[in-house]
N, C-alpha and C positions, 0 to 999 in steps of 0.2 A: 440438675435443676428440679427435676420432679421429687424426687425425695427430700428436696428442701421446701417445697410447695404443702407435701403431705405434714411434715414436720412443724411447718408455720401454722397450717389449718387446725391440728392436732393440739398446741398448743394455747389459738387462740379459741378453743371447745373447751379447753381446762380452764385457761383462765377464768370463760364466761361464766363454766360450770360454778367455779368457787367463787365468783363474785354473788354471782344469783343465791347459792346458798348462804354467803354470808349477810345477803339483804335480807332473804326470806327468814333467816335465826334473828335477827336484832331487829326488824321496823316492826315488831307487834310488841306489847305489854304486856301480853298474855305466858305466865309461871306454870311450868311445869313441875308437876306434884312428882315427891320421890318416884311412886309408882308406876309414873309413867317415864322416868330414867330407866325402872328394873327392868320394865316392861318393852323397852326399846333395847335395853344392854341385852336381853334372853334372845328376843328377836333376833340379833345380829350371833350371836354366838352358835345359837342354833340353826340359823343359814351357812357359819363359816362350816360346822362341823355335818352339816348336810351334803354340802358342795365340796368338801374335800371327801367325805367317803364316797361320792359318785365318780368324781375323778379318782380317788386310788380304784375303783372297782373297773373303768373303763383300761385303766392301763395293766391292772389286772390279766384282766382278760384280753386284754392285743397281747400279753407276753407270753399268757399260757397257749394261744391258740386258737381261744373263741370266735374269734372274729374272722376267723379265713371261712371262703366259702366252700361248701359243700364238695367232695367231690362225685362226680357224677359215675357213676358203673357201668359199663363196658355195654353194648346194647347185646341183647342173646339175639346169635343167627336163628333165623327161621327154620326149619327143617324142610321146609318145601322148597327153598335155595339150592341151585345145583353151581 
């Protein structure tokens, strides 16, 4: 029942998402100039190719190793310890 709870909620957040944007694209009159197509096409391309090198770079580094923690070294005995 819960995972169809998440599922319903989930869906109707999409739905609302794309309803809202498709109000918010068509109730104005206002034209956008090529420019501002280019200008929004570069924006997205250069987030998709920002956010895929960060993700290859994190899994990168969880496969080489980076990511484990330190390990700690042995503590030196004291020499005044008997």
């Amino acid at each position: 029942m819960r995972v169809w709870t998440t599922i319903f909620v989930l869906l109707a957040l999409l739905v609302g998402a794309v309803y809202v944007g498709y109000v918010g694209w068509n109730v104005t009159d206002v034209t956008m100039p090529v420019t501002g197509y280019v200008a929004m096409t570069l924006g997205v391309v250069f987030t998709v190719i920002v956010g895929s090198g960060l993700v290859t770079l994190m899994f990168y580094s969880s496969r080489h190793g980076f990511d484990e923690p330190p390990i700690q070294a042995a503590k030196p005995l004291s020499r005044g310890a008997t």
